[in-house]
C-alpha positions in Angstrom: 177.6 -2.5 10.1 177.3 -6.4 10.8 174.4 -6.1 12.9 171.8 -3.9 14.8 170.1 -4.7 18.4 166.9 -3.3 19.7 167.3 -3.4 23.2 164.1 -2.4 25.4 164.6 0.0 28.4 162.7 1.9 30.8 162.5 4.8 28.8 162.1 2.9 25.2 164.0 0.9 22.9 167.9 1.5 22.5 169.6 0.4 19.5 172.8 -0.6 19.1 174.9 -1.0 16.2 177.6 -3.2 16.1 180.9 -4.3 14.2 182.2 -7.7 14.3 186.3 -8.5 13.6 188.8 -11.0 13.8 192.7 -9.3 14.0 195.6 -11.9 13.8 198.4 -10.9 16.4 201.7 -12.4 15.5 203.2 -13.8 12.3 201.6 -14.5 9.1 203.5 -14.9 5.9 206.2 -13.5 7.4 204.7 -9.9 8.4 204.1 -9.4 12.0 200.6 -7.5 13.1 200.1 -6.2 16.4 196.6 -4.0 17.7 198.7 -1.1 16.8 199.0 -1.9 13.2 195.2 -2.2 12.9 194.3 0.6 14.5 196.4 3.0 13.1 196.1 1.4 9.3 193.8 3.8 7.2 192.7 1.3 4.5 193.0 -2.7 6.6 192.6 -1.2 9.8 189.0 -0.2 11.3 189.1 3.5 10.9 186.7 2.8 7.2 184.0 1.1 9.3 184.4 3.7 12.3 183.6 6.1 10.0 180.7 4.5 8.9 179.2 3.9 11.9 179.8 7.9 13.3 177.1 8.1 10.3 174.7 6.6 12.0 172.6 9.3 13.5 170.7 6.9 16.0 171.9 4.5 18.7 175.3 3.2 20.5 177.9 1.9 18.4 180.5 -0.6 19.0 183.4 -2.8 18.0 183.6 -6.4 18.9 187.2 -7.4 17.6 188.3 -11.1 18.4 192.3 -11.3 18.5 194.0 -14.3 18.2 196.4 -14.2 20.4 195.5 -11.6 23.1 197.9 -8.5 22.0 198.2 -7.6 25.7 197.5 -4.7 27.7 200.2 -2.5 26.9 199.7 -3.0 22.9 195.8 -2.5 23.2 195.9 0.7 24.7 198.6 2.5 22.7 196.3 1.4 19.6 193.4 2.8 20.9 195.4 6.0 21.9 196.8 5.7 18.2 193.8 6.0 16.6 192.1 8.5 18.7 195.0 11.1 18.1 195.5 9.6 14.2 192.1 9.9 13.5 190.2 12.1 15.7 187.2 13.2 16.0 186.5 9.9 15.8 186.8 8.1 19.3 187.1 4.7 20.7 187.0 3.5 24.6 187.8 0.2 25.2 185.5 -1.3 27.7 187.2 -4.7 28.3 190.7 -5.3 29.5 193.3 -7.8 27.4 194.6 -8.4 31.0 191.3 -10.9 31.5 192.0 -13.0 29.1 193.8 -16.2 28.2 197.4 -15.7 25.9 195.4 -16.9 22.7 192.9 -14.9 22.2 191.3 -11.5 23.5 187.4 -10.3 22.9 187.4 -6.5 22.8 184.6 -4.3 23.1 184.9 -0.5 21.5 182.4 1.8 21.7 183.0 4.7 18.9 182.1 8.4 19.6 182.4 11.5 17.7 183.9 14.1 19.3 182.4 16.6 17.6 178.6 15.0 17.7 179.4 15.0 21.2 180.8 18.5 22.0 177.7 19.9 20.8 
């Protein structure tokens, strides 16, 4: 994990763990990546790092993934429904839209959930 945050509440101190990347979207070297590619990659995608962070037993944990460009809506979501059904129990839910940012770049916030953790 990049980096933990101890935030204070009402009812004591959350922690959150978070994940920092950067995905290209578009052309480099003559290979094309979209979101799809990197979330449904086992080795350069992000399932290695979701898995460790389902290891950690306390707090939230999240994704902040810079894009550059924005891969759009449509691509966004079918990679995060990729790699919930390729890779489940793990889960992600995206909790900001592609469709509210510019064409060059996108900021998007995952928060990752075992399924199994929480079906107990």
């Amino acid at each position: 994990m990049d980096f933990k945050v101890r935030i204070p509440t009402s009812s004591g101190v959350l922690e959150v763990w978070i994940e920092l990347k950067h995905w290209l979207i578009g052309v480099q070297q003559g290979t094309t990546y979209n979101a799809g590619f990197y979330f449904g990659d086992r080795n350069m995608g992000i399932k290695p790092d979701a898995e460790k962070l389902c290891h950690v037993s306390t707090g939230r944990k999240f994704f902040l993934i810079l894009t550059t460009a924005n891969p759009g809506v449509k691509d966004w979501l079918t990679g995060v429904t990729k790699f919930n059904r390729k890779f489940s129990p793990i889960n992600l839910e995206s909790l900001t839209n592609p469709g509210n940012f510019p064409c060059h770049y996108y900021l998007g916030l995952l928060e990752v959930k075992n399924k199994e953790v929480m079906d107990r």
